[in-house]
Residue frames as a rotation matrix with the C-alpha (Angstrom) as fourth column:
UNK 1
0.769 0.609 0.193 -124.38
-0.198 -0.059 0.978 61.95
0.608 -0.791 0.075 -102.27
UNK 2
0.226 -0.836 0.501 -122.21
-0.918 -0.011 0.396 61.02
-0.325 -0.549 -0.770 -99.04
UNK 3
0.971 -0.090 0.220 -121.61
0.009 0.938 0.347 57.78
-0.237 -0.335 0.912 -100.28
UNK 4
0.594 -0.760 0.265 -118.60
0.127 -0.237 -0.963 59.20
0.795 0.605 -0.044 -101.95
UNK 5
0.313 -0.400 0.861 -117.29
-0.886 -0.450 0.112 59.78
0.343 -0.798 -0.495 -98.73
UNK 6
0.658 -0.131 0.741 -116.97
-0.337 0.829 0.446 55.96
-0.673 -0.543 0.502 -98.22
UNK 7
0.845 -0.333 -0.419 -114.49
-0.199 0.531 -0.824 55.17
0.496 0.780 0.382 -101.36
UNK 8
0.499 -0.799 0.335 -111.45
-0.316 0.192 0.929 53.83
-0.807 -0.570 -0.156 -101.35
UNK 9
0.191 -0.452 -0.872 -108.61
-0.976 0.006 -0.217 53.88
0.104 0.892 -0.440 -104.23
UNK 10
-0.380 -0.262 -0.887 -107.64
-0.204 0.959 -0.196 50.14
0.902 0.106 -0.418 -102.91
UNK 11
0.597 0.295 -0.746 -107.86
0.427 0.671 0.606 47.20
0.679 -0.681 0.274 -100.50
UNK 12
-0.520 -0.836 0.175 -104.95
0.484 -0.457 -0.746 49.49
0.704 -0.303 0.642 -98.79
UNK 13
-0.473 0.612 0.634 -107.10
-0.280 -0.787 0.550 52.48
0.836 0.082 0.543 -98.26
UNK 14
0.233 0.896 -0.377 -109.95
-0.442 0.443 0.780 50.32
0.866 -0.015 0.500 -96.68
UNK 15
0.458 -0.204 -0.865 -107.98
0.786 0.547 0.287 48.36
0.415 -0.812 0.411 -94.39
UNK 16
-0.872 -0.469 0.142 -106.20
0.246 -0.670 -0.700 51.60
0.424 -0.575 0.700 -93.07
UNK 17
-0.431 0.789 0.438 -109.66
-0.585 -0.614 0.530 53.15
0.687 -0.028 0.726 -92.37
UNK 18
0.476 0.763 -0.438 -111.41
0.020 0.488 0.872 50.21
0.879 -0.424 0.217 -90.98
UNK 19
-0.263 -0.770 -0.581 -108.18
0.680 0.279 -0.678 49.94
0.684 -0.574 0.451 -88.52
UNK 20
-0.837 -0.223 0.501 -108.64
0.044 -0.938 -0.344 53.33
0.546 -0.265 0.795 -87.29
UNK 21
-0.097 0.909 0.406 -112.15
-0.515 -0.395 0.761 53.29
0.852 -0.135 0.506 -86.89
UNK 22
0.512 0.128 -0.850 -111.84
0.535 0.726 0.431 50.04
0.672 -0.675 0.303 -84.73
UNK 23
-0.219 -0.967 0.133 -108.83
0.458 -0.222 -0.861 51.96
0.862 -0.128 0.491 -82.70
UNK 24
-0.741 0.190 0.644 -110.76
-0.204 -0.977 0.054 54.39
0.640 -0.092 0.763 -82.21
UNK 25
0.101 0.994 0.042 -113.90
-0.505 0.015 0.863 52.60
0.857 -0.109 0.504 -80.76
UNK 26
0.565 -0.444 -0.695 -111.46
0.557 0.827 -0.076 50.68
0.609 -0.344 0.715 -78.60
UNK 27
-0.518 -0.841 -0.157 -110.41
0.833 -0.455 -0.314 54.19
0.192 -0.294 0.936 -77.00
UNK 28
0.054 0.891 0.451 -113.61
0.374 -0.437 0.818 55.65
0.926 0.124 -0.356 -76.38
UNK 29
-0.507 -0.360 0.783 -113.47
-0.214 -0.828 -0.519 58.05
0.835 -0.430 0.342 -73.59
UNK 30
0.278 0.906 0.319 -116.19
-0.930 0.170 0.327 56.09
0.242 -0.387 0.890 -71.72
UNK 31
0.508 -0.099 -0.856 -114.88
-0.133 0.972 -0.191 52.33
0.851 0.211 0.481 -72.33
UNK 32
-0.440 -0.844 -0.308 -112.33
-0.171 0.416 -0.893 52.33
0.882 -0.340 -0.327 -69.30
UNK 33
-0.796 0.018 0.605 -114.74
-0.575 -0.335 -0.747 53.36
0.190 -0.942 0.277 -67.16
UNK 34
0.598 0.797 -0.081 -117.55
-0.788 0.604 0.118 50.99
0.143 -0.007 0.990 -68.38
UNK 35
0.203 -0.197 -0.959 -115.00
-0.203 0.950 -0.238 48.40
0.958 0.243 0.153 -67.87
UNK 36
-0.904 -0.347 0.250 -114.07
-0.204 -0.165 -0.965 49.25
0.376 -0.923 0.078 -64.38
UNK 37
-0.458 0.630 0.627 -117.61
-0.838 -0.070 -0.541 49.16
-0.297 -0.773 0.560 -63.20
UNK 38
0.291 0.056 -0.955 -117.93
-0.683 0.711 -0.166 45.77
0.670 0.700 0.246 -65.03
UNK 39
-0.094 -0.645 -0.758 -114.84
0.281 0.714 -0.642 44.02
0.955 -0.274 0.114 -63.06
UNK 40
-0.976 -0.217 -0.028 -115.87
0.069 -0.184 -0.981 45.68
0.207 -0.959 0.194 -59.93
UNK 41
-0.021 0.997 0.079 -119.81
-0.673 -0.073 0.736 45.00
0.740 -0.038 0.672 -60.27
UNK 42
0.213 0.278 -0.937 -119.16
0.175 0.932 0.317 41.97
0.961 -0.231 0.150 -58.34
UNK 43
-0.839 -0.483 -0.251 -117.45
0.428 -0.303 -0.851 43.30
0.335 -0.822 0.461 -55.06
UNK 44
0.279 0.959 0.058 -120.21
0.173 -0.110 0.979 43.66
0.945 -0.263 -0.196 -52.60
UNK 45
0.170 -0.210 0.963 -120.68
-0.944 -0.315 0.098 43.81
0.283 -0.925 -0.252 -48.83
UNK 46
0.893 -0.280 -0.353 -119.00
0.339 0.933 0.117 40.34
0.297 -0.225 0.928 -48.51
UNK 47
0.172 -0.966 0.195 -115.65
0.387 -0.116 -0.915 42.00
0.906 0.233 0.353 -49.25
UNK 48
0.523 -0.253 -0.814 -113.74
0.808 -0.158 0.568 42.97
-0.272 -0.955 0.121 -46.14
UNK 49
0.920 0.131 0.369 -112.29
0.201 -0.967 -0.158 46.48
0.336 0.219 -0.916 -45.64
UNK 50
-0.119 -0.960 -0.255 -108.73
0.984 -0.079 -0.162 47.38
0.135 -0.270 0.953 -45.93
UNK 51
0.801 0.021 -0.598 -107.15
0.175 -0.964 0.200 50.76
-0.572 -0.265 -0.776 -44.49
UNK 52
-0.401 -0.909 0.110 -105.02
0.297 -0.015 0.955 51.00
-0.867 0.416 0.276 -47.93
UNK 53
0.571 0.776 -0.269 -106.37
-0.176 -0.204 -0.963 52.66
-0.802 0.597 0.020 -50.93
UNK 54
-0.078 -0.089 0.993 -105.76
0.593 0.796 0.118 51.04
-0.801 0.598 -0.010 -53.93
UNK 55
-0.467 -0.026 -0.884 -105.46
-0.578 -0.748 0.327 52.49
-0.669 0.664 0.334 -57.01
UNK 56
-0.002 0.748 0.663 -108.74
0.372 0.616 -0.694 50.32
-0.928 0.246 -0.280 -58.72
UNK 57
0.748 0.642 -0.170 -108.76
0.278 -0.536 -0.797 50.73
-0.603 0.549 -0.579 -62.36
UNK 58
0.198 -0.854 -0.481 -105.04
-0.389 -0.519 0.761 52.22
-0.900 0.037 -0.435 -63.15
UNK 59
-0.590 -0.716 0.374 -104.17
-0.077 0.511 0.856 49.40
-0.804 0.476 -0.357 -65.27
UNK 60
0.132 0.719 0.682 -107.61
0.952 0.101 -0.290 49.42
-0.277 0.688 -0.671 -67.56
UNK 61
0.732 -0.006 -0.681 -106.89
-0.064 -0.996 -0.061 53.19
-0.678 0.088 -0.730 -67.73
UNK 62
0.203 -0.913 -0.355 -103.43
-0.564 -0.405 0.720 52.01
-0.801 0.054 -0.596 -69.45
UNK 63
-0.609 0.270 0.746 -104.83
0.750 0.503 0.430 49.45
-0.259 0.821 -0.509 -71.96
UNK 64
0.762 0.635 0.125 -107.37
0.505 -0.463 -0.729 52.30
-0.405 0.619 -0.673 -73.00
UNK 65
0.611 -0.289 -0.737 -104.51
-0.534 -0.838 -0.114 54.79
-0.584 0.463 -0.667 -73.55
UNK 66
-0.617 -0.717 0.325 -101.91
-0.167 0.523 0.836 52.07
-0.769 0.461 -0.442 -75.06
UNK 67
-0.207 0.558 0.804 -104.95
0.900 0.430 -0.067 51.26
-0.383 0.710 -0.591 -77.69
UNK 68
0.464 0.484 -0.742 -105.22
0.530 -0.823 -0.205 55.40
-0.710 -0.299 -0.638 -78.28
UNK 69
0.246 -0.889 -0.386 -101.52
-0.767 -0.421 0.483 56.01
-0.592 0.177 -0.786 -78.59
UNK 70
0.876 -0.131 -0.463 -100.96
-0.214 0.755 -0.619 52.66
0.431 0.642 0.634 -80.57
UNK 71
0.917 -0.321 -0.235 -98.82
0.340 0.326 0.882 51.65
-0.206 -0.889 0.409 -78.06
UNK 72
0.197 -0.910 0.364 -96.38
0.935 0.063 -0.349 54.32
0.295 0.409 0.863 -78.89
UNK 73
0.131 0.058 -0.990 -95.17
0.678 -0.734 0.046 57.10
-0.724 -0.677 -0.135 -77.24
UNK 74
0.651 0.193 0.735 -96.01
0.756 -0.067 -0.652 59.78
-0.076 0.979 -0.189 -79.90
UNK 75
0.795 -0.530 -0.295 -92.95
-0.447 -0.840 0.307 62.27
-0.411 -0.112 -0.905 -78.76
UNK 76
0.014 -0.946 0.324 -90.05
-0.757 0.202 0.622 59.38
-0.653 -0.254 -0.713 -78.98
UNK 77
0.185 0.308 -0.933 -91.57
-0.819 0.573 0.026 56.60
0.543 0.760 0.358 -80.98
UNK 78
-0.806 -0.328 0.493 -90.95
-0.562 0.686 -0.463 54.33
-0.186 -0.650 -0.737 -78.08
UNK 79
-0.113 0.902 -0.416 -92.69
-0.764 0.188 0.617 51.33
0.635 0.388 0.668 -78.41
UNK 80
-0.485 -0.158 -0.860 -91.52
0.315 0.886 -0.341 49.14
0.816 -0.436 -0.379 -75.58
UNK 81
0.622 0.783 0.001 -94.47
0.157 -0.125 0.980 48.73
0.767 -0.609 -0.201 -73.10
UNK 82
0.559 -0.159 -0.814 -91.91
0.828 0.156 0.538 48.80
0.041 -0.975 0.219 -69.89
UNK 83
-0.810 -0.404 -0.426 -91.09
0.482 -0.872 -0.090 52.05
-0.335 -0.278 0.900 -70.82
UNK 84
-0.523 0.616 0.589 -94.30
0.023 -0.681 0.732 53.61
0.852 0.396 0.342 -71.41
UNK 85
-0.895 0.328 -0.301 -96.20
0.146 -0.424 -0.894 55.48
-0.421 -0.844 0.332 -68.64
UNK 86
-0.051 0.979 0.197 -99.76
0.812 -0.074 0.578 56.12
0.581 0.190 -0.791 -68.69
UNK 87
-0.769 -0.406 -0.493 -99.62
0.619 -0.667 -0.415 59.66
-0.161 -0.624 0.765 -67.49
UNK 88
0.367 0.905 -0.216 -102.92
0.924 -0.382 -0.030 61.65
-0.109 -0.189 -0.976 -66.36
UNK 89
-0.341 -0.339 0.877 -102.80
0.523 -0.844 -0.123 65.09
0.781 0.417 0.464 -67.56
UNK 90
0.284 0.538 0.793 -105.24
-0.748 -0.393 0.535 65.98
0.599 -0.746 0.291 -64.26
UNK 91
-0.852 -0.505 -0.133 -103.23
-0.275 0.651 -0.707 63.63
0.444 -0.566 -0.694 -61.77
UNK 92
-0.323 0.576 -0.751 -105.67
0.559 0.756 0.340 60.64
0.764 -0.310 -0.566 -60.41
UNK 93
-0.443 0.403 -0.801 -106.14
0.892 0.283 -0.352 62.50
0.085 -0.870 -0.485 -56.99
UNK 94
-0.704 0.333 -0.627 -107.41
-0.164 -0.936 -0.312 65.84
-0.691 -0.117 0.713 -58.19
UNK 95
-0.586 0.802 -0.118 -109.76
0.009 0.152 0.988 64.17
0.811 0.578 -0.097 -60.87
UNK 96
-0.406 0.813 0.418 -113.36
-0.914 -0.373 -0.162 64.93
0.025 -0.448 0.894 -59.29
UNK 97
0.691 0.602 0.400 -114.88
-0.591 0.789 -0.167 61.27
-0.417 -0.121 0.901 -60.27
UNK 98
0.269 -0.104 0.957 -113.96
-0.135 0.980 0.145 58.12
-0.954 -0.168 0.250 -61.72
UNK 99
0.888 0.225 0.401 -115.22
0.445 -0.204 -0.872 58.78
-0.115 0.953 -0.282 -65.07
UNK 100
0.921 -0.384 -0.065 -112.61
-0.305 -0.605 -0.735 61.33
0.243 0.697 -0.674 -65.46
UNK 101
0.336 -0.865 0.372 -109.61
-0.616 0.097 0.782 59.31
-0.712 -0.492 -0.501 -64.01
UNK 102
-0.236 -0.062 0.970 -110.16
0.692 0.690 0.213 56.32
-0.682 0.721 -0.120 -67.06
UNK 103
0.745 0.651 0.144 -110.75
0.212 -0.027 -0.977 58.80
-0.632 0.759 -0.159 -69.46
UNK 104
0.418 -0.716 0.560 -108.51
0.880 0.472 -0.054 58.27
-0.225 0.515 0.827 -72.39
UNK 105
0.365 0.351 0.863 -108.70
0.581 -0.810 0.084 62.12
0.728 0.470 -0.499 -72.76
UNK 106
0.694 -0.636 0.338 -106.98
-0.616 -0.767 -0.178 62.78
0.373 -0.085 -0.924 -69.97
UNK 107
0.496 -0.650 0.576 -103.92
-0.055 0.639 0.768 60.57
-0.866 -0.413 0.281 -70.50
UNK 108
0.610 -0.266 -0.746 -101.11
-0.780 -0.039 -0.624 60.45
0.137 0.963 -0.231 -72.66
UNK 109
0.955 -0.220 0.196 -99.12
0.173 0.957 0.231 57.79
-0.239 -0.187 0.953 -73.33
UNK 110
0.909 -0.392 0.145 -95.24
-0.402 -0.915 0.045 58.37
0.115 -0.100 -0.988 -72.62
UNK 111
-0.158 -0.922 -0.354 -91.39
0.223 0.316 -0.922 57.23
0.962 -0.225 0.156 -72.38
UNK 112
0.293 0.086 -0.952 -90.61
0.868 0.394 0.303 56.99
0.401 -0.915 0.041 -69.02
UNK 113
-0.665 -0.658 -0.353 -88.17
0.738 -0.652 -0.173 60.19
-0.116 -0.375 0.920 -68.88
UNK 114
-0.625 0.473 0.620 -90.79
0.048 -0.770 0.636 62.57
0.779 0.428 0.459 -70.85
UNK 115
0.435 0.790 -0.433 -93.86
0.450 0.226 0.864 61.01
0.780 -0.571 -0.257 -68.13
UNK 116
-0.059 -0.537 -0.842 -91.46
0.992 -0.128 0.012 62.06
-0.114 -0.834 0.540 -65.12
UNK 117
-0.557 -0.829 -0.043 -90.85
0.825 -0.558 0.086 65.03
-0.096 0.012 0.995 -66.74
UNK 118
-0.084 0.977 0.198 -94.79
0.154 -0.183 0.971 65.94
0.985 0.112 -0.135 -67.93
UNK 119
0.358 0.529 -0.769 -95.47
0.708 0.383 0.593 64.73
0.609 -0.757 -0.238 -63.93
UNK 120
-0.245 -0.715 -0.655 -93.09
0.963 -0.255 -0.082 67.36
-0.109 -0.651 0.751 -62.36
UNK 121
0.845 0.459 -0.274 -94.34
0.384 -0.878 -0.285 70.21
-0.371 0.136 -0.919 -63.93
UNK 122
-0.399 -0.897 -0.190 -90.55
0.331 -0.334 0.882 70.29
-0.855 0.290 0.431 -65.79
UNK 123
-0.990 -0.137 -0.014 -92.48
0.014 -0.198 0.980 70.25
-0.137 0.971 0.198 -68.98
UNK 124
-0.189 0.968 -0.163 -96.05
-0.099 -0.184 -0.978 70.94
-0.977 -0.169 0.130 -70.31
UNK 125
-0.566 0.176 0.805 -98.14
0.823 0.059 0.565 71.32
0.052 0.983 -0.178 -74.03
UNK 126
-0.617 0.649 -0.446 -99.54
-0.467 -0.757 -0.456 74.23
-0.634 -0.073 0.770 -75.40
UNK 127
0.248 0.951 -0.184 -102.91
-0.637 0.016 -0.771 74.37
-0.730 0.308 0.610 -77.34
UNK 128
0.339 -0.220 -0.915 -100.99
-0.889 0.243 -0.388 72.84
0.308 0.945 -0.113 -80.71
UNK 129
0.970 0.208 -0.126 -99.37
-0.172 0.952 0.253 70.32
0.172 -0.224 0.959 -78.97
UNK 130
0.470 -0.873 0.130 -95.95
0.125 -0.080 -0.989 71.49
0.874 0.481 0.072 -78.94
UNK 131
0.633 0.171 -0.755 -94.12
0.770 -0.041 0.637 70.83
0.078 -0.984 -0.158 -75.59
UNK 132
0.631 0.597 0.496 -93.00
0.099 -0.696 0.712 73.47
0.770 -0.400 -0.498 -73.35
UNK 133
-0.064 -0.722 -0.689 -90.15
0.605 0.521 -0.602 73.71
0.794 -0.455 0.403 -70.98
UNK 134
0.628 0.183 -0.756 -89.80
0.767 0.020 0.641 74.84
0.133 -0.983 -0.127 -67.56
UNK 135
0.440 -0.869 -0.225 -87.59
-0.480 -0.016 -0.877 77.20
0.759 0.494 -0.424 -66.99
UNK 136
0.467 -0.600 0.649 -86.41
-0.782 0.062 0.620 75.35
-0.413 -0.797 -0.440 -63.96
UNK 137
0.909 0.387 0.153 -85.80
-0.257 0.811 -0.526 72.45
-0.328 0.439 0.836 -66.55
UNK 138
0.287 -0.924 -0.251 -81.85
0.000 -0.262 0.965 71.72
-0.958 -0.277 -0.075 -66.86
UNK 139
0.072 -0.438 -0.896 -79.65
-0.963 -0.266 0.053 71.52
-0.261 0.859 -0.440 -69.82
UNK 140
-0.923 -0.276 0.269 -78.89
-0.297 0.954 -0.042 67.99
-0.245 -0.118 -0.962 -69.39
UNK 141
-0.337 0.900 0.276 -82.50
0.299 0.381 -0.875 67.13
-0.893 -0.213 -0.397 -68.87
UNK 142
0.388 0.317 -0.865 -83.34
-0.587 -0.639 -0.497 69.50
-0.710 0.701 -0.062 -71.77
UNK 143
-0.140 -0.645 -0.751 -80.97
-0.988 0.045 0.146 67.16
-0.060 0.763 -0.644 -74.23
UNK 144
-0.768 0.183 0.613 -82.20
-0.132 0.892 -0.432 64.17
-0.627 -0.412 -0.661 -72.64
UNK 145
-0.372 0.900 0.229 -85.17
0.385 0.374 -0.844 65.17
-0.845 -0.225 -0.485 -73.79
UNK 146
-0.649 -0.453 0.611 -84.24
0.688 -0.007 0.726 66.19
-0.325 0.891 0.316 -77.00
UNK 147
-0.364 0.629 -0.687 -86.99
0.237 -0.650 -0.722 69.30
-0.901 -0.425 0.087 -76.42
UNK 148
-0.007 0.125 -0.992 -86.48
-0.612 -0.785 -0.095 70.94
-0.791 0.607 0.082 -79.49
UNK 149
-0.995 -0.078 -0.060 -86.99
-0.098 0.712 0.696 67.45
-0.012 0.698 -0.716 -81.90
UNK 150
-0.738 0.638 0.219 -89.93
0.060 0.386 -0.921 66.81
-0.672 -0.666 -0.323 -80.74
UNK 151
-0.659 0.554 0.509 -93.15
0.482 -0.208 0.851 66.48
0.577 0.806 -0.130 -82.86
UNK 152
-0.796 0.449 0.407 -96.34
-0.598 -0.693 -0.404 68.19
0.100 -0.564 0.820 -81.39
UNK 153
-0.558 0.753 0.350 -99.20
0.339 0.591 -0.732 65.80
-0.758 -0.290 -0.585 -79.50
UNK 154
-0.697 0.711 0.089 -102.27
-0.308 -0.409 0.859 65.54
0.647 0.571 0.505 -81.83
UNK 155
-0.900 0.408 -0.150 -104.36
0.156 -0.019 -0.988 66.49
-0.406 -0.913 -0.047 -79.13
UNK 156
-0.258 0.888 0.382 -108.31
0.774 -0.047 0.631 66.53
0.578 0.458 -0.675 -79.35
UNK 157
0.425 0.445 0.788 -110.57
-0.262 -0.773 0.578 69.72
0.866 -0.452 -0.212 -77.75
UNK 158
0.986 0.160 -0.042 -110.78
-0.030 0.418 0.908 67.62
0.163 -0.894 0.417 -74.68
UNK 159
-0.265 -0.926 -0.268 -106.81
0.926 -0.322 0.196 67.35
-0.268 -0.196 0.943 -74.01
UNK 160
-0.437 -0.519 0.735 -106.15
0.527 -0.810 -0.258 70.69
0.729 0.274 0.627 -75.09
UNK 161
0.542 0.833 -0.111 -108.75
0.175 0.017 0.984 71.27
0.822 -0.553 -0.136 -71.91
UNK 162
0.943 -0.051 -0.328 -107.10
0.330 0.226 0.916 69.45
0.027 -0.973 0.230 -69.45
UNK 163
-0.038 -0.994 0.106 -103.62
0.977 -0.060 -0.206 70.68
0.211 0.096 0.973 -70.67
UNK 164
-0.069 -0.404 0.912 -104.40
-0.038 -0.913 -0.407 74.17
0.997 -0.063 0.048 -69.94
UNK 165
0.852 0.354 0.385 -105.62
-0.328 -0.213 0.920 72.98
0.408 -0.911 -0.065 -66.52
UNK 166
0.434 -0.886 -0.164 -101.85
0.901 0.427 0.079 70.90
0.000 -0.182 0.983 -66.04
UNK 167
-0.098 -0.880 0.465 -100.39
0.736 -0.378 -0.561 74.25
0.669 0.287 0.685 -67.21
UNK 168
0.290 0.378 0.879 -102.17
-0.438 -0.764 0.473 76.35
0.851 -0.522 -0.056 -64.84
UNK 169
0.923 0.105 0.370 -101.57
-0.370 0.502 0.781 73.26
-0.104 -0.858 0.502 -61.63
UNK 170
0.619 -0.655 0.434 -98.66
0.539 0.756 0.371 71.23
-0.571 0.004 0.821 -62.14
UNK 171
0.419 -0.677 0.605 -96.40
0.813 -0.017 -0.582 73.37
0.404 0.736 0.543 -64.90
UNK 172
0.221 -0.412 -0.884 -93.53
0.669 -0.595 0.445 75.55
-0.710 -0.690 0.144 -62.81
UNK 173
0.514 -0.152 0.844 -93.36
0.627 -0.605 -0.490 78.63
0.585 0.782 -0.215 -64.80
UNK 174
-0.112 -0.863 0.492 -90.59
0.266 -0.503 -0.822 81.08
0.957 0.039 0.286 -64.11
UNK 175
0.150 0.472 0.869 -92.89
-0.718 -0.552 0.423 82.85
0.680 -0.687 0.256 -61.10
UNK 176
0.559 0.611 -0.561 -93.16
0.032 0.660 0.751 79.78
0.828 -0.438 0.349 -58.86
């Protein structure tokens, strides 16, 4: 039956699995945004109105995607948090709702140069995950970014979505 589906050869095995699974539940595509309307249930008509818009949420968006990516950028293997970017594949002010600004799905988690470079439309991902260069994209920049080392994102349906919509908005292809 399926229980076969639950072995494990060791205590290894097991504790890799259970990890994941937690990771995973801890990166649910939903969770940033059920936390956001959590920490912001309380804000009511007490609160006074500023003429500054705030970017509510940003930083729960970046603990969902740092718990996604295992806080590692999965192009560079960076692992220091003050260089990693939370970087919306559908930038924050063209997402339609909320929901889809915290979703972990569209965010990757990035070195600082690659996030700049993702954000410009210098670079993009196709469908596999394999990135993409501009051509306005220099040489320099191009070695910076060591283009052609790279591993390919393991991207789910849902990225591979919003990445054609990045490549279609935001990636400068030759025409632009």
């Amino acid at each position: 039956g399926h229980a076969g589906a639950f072995v494990f050869a060791d205590r290894v095995g097991l504790f890799n699995a259970v990890s994941s699974v937690y990771r995973l539940s801890m990166s649910l595509p939903t969770l940033p945004y059920e936390d956001f309307i959590k920490e912001t249930a309380h804000i009511g008509d007490t609160e006074a109105e500023r003429a500054q818009k705030v970017r509510i949420g940003q930083n729960r968006f970046r603990l969902a995607l740092m718990d996604y990516w295992q806080a590692t950028c999965p192009l560079t293997g960076v692992r220091e948090p003050e260089l990693l970017r939370a970087s919306h594949i559908v930038p924050w002010a063209a997402c339609e709702s909320d929901q889809e600004r915290l979703n972990v799905h569209n965010g990757l988690l990035l070195s600082a140069l690659w996030d700049a470079a993702f954000d410009a439309g210098l670079v993009s991902f196709d469908d596999v995950g394999y990135a993409i260069a501009s051509p306005k994209l220099g040489d320099d920049a191009r070695a910076a970014l060591e283009l052609d080392n790279v591993p390919p994102l393991p991207l789910s349906d849902q990225h591979r979505e919003r990445l054609r919509w990045h490549r279609d908005n935001i990636w400068i292809t030759g025409n632009d």
